[in-house]
PDB file of the backbone (N, CA, C, O) and the ligand in Angstrom, with CONECT records:
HET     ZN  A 101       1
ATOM      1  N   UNK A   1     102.337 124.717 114.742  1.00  0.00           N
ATOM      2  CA  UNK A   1     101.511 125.017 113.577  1.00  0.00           C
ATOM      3  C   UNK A   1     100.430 123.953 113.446  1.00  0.00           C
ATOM      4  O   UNK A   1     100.553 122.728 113.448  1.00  0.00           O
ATOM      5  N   UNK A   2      99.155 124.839 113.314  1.00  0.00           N
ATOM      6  CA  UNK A   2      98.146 123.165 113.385  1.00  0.00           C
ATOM      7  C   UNK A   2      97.627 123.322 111.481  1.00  0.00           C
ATOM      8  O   UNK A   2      97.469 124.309 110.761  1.00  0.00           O
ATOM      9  N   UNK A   3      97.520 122.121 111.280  1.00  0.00           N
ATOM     10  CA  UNK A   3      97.285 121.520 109.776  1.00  0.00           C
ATOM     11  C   UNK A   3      96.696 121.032 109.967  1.00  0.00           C
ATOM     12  O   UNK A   3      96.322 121.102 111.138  1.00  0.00           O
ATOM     13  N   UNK A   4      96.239 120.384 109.372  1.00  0.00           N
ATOM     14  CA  UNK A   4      94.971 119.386 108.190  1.00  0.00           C
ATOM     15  C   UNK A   4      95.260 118.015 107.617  1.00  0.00           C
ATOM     16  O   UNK A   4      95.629 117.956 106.444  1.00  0.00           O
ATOM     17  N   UNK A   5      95.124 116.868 108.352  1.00  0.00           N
ATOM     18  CA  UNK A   5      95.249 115.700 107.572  1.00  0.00           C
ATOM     19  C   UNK A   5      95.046 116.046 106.230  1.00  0.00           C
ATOM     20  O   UNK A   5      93.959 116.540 105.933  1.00  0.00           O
ATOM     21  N   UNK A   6      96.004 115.854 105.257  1.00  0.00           N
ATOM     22  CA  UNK A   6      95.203 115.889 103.791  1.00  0.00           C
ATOM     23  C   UNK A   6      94.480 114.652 103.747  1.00  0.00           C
ATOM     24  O   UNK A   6      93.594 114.817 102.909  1.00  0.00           O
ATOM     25  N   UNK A   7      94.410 113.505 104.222  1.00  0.00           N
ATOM     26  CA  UNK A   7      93.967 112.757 104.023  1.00  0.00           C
ATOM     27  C   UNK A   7      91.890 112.826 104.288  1.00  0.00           C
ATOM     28  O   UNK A   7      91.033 112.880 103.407  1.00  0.00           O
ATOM     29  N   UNK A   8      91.740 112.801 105.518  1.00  0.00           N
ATOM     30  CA  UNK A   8      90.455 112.621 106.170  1.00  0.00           C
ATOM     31  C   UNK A   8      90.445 113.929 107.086  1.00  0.00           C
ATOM     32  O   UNK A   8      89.612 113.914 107.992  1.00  0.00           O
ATOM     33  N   UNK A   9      91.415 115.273 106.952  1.00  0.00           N
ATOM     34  CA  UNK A   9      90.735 116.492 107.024  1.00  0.00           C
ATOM     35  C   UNK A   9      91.227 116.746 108.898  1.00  0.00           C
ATOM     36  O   UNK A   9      91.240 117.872 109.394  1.00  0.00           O
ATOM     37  N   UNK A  10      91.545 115.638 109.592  1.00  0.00           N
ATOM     38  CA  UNK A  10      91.702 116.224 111.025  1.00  0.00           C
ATOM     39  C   UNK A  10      92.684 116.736 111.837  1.00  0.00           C
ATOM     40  O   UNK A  10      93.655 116.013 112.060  1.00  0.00           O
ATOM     41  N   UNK A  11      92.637 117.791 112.309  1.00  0.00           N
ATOM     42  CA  UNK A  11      93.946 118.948 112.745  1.00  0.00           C
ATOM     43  C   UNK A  11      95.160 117.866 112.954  1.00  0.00           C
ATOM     44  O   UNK A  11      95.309 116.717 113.371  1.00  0.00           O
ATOM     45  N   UNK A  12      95.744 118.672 112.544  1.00  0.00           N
ATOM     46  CA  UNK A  12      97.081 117.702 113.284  1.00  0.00           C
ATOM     47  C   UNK A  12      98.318 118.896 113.642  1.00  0.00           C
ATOM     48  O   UNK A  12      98.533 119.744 112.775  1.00  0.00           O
ATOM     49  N   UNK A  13      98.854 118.921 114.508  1.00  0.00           N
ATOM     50  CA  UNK A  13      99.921 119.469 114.914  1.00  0.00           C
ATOM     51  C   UNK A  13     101.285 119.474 114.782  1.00  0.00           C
ATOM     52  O   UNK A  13     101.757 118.465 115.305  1.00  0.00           O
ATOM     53  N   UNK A  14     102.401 120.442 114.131  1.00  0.00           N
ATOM     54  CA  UNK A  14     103.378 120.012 113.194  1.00  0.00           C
ATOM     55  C   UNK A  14     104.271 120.142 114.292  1.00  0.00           C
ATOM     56  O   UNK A  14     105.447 119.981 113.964  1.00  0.00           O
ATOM     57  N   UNK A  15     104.018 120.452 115.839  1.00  0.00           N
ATOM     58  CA  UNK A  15     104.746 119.537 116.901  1.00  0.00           C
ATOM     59  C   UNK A  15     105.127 118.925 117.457  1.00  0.00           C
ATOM     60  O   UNK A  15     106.170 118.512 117.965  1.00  0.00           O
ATOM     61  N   UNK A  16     103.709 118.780 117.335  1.00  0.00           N
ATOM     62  CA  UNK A  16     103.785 117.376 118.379  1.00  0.00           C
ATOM     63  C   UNK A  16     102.974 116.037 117.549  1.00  0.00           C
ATOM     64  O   UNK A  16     102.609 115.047 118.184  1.00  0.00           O
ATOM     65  N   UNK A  17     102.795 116.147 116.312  1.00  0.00           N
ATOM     66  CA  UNK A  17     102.262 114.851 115.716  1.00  0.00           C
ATOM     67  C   UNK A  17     103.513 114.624 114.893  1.00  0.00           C
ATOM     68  O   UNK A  17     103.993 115.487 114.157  1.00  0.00           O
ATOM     69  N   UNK A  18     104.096 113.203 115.093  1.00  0.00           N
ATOM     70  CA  UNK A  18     105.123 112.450 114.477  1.00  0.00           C
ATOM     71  C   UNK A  18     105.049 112.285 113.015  1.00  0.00           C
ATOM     72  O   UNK A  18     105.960 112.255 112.189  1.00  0.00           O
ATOM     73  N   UNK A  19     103.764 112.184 112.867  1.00  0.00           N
ATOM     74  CA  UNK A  19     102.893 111.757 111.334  1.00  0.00           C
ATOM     75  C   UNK A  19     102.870 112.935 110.259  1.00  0.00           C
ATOM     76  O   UNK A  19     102.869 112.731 109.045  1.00  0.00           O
ATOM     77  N   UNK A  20     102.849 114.331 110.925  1.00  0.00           N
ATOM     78  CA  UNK A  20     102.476 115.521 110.615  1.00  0.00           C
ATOM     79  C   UNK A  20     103.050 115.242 108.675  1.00  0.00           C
ATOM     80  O   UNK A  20     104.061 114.636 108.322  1.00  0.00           O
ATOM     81  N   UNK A  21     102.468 115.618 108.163  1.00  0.00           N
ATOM     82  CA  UNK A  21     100.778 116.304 108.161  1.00  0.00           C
ATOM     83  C   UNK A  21      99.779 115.575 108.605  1.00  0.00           C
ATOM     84  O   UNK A  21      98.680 115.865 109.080  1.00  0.00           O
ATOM     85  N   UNK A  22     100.470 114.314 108.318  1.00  0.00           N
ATOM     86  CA  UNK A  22      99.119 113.345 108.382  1.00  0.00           C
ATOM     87  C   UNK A  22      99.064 113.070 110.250  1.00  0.00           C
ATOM     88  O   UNK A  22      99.905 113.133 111.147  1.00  0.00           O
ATOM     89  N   UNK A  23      97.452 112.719 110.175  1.00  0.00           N
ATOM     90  CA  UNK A  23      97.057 112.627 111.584  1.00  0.00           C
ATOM     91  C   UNK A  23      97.457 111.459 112.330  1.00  0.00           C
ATOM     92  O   UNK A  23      97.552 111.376 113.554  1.00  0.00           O
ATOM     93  N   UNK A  24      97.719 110.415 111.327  1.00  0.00           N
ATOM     94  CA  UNK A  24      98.260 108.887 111.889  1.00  0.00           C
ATOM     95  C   UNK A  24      98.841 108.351 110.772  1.00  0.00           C
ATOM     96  O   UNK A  24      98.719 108.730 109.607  1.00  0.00           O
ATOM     97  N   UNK A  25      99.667 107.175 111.338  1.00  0.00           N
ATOM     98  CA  UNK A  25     100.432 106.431 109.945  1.00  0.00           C
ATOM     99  C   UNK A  25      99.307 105.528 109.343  1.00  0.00           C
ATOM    100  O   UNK A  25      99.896 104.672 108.682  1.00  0.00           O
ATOM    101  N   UNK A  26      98.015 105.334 109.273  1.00  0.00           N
ATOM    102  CA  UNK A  26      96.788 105.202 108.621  1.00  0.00           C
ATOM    103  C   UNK A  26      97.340 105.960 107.894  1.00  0.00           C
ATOM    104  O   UNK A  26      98.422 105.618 107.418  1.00  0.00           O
ATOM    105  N   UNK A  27      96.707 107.384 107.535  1.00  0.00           N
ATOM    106  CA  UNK A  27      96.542 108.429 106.995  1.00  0.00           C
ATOM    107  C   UNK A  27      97.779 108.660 105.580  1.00  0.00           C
ATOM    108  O   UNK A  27      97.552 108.973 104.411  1.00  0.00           O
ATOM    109  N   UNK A  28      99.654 108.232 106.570  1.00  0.00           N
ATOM    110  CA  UNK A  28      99.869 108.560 106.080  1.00  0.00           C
ATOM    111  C   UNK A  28     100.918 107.376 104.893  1.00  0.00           C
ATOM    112  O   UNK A  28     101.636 107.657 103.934  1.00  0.00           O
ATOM    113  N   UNK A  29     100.589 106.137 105.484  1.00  0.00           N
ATOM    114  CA  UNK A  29     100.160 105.399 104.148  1.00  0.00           C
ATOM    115  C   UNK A  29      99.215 104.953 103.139  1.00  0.00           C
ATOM    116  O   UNK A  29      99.377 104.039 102.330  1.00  0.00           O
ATOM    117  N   UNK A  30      97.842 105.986 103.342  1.00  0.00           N
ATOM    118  CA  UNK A  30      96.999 105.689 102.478  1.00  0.00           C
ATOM    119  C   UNK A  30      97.432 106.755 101.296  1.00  0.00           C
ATOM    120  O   UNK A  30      97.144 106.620 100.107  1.00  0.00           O
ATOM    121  N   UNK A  31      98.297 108.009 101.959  1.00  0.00           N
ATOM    122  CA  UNK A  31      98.601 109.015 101.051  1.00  0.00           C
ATOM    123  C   UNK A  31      99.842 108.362  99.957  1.00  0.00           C
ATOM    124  O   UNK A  31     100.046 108.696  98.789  1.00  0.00           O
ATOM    125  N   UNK A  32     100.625 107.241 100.851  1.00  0.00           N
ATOM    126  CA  UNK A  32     101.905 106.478  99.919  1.00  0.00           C
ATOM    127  C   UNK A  32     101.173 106.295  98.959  1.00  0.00           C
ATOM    128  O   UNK A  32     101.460 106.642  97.813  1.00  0.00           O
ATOM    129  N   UNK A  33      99.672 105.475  99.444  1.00  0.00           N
ATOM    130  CA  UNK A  33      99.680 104.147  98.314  1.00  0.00           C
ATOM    131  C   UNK A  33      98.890 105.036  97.686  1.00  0.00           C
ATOM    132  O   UNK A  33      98.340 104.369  96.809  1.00  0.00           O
ATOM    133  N   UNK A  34      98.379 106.513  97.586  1.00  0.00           N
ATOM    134  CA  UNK A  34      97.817 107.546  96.532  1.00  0.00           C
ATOM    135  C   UNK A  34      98.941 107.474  95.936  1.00  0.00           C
ATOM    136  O   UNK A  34      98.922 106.565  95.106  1.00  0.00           O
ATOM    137  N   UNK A  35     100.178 108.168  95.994  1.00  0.00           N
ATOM    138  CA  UNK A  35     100.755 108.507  94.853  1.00  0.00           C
ATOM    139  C   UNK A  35     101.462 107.545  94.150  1.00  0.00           C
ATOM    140  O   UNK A  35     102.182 107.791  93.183  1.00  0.00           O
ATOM    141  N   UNK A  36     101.254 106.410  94.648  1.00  0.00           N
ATOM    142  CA  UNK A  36     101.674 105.176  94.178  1.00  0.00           C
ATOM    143  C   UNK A  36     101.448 104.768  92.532  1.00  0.00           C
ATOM    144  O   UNK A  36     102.103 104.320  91.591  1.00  0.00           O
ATOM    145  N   UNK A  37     100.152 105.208  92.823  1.00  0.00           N
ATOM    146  CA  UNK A  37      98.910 104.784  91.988  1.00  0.00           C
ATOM    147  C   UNK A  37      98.628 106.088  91.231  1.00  0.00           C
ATOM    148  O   UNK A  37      97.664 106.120  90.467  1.00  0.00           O
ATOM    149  N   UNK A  38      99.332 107.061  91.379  1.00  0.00           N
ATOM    150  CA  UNK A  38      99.096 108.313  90.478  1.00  0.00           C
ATOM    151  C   UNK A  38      97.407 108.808  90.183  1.00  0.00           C
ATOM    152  O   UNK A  38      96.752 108.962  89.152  1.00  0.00           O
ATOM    153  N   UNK A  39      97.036 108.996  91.984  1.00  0.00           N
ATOM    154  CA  UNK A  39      95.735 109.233  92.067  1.00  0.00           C
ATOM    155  C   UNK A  39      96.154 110.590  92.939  1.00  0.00           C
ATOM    156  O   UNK A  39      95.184 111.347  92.985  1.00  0.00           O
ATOM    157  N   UNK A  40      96.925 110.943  93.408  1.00  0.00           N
ATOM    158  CA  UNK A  40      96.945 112.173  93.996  1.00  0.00           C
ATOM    159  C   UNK A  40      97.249 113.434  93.674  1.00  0.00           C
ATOM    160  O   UNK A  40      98.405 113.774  93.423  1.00  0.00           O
ATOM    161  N   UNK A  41      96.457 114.069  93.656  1.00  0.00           N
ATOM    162  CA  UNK A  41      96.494 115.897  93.287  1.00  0.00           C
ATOM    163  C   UNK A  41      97.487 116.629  94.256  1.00  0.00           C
ATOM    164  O   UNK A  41      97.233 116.571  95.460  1.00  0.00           O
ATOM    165  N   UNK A  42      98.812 117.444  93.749  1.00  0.00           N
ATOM    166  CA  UNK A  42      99.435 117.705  94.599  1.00  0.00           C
ATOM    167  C   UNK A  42      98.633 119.007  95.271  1.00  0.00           C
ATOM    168  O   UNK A  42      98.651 119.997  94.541  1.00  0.00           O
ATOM    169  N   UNK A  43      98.093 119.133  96.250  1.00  0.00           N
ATOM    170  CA  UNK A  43      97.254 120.635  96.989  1.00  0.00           C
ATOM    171  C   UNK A  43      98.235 120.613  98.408  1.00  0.00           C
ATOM    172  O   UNK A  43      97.413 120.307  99.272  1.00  0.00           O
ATOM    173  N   UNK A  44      99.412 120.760  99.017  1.00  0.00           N
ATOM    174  CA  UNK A  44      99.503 120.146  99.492  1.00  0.00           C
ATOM    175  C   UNK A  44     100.919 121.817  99.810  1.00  0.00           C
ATOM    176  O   UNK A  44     102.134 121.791  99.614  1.00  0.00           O
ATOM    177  N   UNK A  45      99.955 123.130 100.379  1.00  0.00           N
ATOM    178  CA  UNK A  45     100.575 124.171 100.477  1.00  0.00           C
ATOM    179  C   UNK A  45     102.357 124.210 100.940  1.00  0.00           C
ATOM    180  O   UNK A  45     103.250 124.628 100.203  1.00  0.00           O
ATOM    181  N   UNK A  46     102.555 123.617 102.449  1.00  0.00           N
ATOM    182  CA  UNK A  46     103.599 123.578 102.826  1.00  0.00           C
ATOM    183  C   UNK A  46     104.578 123.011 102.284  1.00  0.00           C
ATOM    184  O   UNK A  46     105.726 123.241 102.664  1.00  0.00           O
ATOM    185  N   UNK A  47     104.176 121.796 100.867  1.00  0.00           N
ATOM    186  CA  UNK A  47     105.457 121.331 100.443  1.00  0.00           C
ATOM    187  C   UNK A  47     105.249 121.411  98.802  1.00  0.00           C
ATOM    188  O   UNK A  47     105.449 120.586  97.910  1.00  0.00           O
ATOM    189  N   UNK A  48     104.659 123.042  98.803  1.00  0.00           N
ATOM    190  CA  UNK A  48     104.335 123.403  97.031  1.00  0.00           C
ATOM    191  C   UNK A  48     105.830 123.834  96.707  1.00  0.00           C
ATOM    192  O   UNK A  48     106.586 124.581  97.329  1.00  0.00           O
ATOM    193  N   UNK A  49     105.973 123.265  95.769  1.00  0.00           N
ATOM    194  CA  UNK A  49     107.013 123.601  94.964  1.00  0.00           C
ATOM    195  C   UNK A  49     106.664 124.683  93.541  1.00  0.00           C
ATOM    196  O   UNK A  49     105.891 124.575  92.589  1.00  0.00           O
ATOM    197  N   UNK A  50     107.713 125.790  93.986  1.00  0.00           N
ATOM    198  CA  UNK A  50     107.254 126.880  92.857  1.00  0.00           C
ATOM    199  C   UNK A  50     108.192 126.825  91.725  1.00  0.00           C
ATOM    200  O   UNK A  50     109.392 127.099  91.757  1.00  0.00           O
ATOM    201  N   UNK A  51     107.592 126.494  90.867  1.00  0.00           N
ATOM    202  CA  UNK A  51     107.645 126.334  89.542  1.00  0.00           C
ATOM    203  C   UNK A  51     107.508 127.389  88.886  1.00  0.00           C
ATOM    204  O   UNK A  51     108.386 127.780  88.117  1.00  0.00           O
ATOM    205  N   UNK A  52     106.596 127.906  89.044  1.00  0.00           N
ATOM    206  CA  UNK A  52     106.231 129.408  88.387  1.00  0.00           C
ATOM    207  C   UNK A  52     106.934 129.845  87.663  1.00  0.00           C
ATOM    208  O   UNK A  52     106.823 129.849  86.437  1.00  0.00           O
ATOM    209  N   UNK A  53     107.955 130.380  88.449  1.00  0.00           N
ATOM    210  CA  UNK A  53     109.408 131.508  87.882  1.00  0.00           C
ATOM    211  C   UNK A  53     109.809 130.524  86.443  1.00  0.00           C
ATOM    212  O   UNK A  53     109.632 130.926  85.293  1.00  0.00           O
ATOM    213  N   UNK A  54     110.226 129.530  86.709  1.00  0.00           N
ATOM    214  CA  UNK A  54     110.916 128.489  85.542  1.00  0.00           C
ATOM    215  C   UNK A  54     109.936 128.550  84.241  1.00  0.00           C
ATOM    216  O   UNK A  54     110.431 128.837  83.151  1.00  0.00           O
ATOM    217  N   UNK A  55     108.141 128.198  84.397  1.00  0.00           N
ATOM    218  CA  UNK A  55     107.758 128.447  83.362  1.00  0.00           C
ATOM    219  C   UNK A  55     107.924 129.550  82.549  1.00  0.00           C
ATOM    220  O   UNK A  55     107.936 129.700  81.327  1.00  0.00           O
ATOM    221  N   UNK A  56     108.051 130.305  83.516  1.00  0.00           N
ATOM    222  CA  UNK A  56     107.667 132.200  82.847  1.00  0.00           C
ATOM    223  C   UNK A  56     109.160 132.483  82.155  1.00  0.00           C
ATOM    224  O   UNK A  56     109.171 133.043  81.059  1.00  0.00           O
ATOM    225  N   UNK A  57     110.322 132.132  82.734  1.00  0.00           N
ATOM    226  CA  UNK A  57     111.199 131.937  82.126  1.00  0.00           C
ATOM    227  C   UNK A  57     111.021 131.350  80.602  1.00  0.00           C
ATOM    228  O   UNK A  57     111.128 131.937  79.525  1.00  0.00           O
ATOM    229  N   UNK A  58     110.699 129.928  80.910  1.00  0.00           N
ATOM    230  CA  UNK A  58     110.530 129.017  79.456  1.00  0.00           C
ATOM    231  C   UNK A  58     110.233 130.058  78.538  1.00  0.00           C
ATOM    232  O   UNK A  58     110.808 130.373  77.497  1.00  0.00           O
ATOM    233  N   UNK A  59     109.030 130.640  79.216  1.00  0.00           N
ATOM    234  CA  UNK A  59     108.024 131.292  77.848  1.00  0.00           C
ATOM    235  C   UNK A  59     108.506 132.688  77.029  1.00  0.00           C
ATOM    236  O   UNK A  59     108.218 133.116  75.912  1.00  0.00           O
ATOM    237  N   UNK A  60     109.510 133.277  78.278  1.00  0.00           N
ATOM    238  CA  UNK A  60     110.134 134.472  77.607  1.00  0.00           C
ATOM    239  C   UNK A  60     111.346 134.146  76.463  1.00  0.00           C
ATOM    240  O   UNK A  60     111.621 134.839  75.484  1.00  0.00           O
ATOM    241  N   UNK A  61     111.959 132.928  76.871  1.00  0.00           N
ATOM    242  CA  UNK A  61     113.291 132.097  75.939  1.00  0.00           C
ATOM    243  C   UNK A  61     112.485 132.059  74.573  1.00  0.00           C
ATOM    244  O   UNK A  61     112.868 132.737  73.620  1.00  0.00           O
ATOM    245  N   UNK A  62     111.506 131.357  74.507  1.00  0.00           N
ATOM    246  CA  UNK A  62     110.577 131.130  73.520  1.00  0.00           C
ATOM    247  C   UNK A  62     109.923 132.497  72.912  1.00  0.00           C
ATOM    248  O   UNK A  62     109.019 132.112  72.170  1.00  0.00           O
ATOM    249  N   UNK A  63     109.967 133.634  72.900  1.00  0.00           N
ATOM    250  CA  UNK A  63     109.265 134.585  72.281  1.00  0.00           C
ATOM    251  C   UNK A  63     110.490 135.912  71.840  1.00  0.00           C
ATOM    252  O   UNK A  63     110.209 137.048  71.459  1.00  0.00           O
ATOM    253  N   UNK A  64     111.927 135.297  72.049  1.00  0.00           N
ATOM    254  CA  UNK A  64     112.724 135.879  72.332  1.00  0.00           C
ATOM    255  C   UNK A  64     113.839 135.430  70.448  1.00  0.00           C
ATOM    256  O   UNK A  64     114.953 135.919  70.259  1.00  0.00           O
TER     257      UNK A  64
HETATM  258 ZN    ZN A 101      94.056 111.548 108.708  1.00  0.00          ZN2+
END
């Protein structure tokens, strides 16, 4: 499967790159020290966590 550094954007391969997603361990401690620092936006498809269902839940408990 080829991906996308989230970092600086360059393919990376979820085979054969060790780092995957990220393109190098550059990459993928600059992403540590993002969320470190609570600068990072989660966009980040393959490891989205769906939430969805749980809100929609919440909201039906609540109107109920
Ligand atoms: Zn990168």
């Amino acid at each position: 499967m080829i991906w996308r550094c989230p970092i600086c954007r360059t393919a990376t391969d979820s085979a054969a790159d060790r780092h995957f997603p990220f393109c190098s361990e550059r990459c993928r401690r600059s992403d540590l020290g993002a969320w470190a620092s609570g600068q990072y936006v989660i966009s980040e498809p393959a490891l989205e966590f769906d939430d969805t269902d749980f809100v929609t839940r919440e909201e039906e408990e609540n109107e109920t």
